[in-house]
Residue frames relative to the residue before (quaternion, step in Angstrom):
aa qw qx qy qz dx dy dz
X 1.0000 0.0000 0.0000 0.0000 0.00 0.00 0.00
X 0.4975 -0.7133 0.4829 0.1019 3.52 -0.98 0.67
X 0.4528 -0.7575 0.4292 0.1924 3.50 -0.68 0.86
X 0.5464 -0.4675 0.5719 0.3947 3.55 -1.25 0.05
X 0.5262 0.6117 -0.3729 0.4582 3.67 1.19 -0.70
X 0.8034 0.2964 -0.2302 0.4622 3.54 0.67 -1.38
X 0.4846 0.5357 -0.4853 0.4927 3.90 1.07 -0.28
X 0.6711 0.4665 -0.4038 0.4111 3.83 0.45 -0.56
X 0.6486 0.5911 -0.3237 0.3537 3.29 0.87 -1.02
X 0.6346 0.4891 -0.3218 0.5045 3.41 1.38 -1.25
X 0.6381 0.6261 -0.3229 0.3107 3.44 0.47 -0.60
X 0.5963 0.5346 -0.3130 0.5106 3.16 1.17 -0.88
X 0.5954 0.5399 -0.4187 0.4227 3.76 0.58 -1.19
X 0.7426 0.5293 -0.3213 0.2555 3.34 0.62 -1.16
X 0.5490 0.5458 -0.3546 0.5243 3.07 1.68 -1.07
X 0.5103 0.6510 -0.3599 0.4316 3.67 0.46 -1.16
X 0.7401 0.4666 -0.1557 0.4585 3.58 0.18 -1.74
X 0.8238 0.2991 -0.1590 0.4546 3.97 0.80 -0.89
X 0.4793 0.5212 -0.5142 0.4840 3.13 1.45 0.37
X 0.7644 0.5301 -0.1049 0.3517 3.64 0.66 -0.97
X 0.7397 0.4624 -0.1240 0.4729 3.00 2.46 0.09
X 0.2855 -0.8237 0.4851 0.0686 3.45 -0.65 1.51
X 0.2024 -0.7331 0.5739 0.3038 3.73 -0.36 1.26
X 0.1504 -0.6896 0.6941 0.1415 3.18 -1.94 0.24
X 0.8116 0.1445 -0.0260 0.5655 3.78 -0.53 0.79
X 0.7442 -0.4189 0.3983 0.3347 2.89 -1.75 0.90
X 0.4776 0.6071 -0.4556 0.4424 4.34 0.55 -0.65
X 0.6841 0.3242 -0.2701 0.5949 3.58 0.17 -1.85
X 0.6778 0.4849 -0.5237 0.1763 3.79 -0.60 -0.42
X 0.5296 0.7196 -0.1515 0.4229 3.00 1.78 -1.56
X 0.4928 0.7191 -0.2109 0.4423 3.22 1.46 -1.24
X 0.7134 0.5389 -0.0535 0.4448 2.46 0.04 -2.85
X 0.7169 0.4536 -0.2904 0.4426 3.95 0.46 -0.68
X 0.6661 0.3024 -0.4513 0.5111 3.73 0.56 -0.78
X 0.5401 0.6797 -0.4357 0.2376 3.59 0.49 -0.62
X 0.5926 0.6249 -0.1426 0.4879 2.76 1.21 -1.51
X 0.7776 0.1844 -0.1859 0.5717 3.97 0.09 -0.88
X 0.5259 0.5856 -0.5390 0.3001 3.57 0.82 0.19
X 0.4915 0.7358 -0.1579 0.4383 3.31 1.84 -1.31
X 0.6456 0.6000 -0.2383 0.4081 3.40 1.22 -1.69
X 0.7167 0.3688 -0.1081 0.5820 3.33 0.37 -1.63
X 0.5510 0.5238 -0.4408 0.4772 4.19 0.45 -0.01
X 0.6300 0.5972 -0.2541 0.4264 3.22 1.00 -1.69
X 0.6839 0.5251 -0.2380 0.4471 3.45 0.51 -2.08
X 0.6187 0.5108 -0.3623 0.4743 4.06 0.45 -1.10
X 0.6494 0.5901 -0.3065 0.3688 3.15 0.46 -1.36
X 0.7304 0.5679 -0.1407 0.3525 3.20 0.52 -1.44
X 0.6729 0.5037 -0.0850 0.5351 3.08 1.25 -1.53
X 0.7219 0.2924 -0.2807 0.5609 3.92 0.79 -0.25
X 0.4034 0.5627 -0.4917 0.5280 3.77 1.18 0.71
X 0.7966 0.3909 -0.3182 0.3338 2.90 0.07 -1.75
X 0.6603 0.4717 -0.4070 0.4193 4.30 1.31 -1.10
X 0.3636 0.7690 -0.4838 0.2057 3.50 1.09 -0.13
């Protein structure tokens, strides 16, 4: 099983990975969009196993 350590770690790359990234075209937006609600529903979990903490 995987840590909160290693979910942070991935996160960063990602941040890392979208700081350093120019979309082009309707593809990267498409992208840019799952990314986006993938974040959402990460976020929401996240949030939600804090607050039963």
């Amino acid at each position: 099983m995987q840590s909160l350590k290693d979910a942070l770690a991935l996160l960063e790359q990602v941040e890392k990975i979208l700081t350093n990234y120019n979309p082009k075209g309707d593809e990267d937006r498409n992208l840019l969009n799952l990314l986006i609600s993938k974040n959402m529903k990460i976020e929401a979990e996240a949030y939600a196993k804090y607050l039963r903490s």
